[in-house]
C-alpha positions as CSV (number, residue, x, y, z in Angstrom):
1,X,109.1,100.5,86.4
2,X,106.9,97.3,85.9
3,X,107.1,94.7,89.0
4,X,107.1,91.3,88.2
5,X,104.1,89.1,89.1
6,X,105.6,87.1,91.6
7,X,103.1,84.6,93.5
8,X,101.9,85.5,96.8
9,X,101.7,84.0,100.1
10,X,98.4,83.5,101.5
11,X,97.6,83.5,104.8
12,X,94.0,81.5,104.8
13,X,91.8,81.1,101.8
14,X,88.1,80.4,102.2
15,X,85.4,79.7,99.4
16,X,81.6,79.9,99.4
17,X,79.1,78.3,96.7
18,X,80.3,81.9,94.7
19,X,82.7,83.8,96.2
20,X,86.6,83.0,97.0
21,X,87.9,84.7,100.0
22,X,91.5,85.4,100.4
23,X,93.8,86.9,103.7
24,X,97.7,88.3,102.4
25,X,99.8,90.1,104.1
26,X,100.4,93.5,103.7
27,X,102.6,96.5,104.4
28,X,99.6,98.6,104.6
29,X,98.6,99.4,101.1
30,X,97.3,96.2,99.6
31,X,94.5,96.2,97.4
32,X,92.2,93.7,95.4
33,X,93.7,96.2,92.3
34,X,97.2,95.4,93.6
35,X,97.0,91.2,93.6
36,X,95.3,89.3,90.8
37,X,93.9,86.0,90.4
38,X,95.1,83.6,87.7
39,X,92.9,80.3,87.2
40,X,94.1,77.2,85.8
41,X,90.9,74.8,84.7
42,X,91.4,70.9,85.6
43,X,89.4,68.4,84.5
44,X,86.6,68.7,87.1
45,X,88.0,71.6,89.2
46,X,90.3,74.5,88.8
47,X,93.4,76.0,90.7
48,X,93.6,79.7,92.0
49,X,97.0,81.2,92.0
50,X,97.3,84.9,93.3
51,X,100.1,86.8,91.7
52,X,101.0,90.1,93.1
53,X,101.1,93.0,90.4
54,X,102.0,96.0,92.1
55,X,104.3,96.0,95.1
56,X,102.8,97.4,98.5
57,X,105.7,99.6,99.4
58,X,103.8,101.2,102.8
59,X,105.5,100.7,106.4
60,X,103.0,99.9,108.5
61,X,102.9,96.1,108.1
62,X,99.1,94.9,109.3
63,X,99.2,91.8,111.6
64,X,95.9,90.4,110.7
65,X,96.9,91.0,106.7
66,X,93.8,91.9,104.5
67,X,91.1,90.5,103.1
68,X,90.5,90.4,99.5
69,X,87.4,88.9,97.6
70,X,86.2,88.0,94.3
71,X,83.0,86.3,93.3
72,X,83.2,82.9,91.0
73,X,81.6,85.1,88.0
74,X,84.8,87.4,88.0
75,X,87.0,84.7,87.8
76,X,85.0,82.9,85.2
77,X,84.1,79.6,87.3
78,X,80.4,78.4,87.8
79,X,78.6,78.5,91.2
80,X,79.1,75.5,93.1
81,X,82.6,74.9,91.4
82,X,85.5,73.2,92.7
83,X,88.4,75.2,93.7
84,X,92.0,74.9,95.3
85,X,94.6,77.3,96.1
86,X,98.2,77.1,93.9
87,X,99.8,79.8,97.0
88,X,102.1,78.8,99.9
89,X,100.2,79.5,103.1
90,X,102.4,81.8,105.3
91,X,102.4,80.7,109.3
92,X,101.9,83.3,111.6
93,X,104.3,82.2,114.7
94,X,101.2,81.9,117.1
95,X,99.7,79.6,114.3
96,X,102.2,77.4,114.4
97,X,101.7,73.9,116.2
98,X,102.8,74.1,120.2
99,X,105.7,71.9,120.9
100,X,104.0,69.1,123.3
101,X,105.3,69.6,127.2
């Protein structure tokens, strides 16, 4: 059956001079062949938007998510470019601000 791209919450993103780093969650089965990176080119910068392709259907959700990577040339940006993230960032309950006492 095909699964319908549907965008994908990110839990942190994190980009080098070359290389854009990504942390989703998972059930235990997702792979960089399972999420895929569409890029939308602004004027001076462009916009990442991971879209998840295949559906991770394991049950052994992993806390800590995993890690995926790709370097600028695979998504067709220069070194040194400008780059944003289109995905919701997911808060982890111990990441979210502590009420003041």
């Amino acid at each position: 059956h095909s699964f319908p791209h549907r965008l994908h919450a990110c839990d942190a993103a994190a980009f080098t001079r070359d290389t854009a780093v990504f942390w989703v969650s998972s059930n235990g089965c997702t792979s960089k062949a399972d999420v895929k990176p569409f890029i939308t080119r602004l004027r001076d910068s462009a916009v990442i938007t991971l879209r998840r392709v295949d559906e991770d259907q394991c049950s052994q959700p992993r806390s800590d998510g995993v890690q995926l990577q790709w370097s600028f040339e695979e998504l067709g940006l220069p070194p040194g470019a400008e780059v944003s993230v289109n995905n919701p960032y997911m808060m982890r309950p111990e990441d979210k601000p502590k009420e003041a006492s």
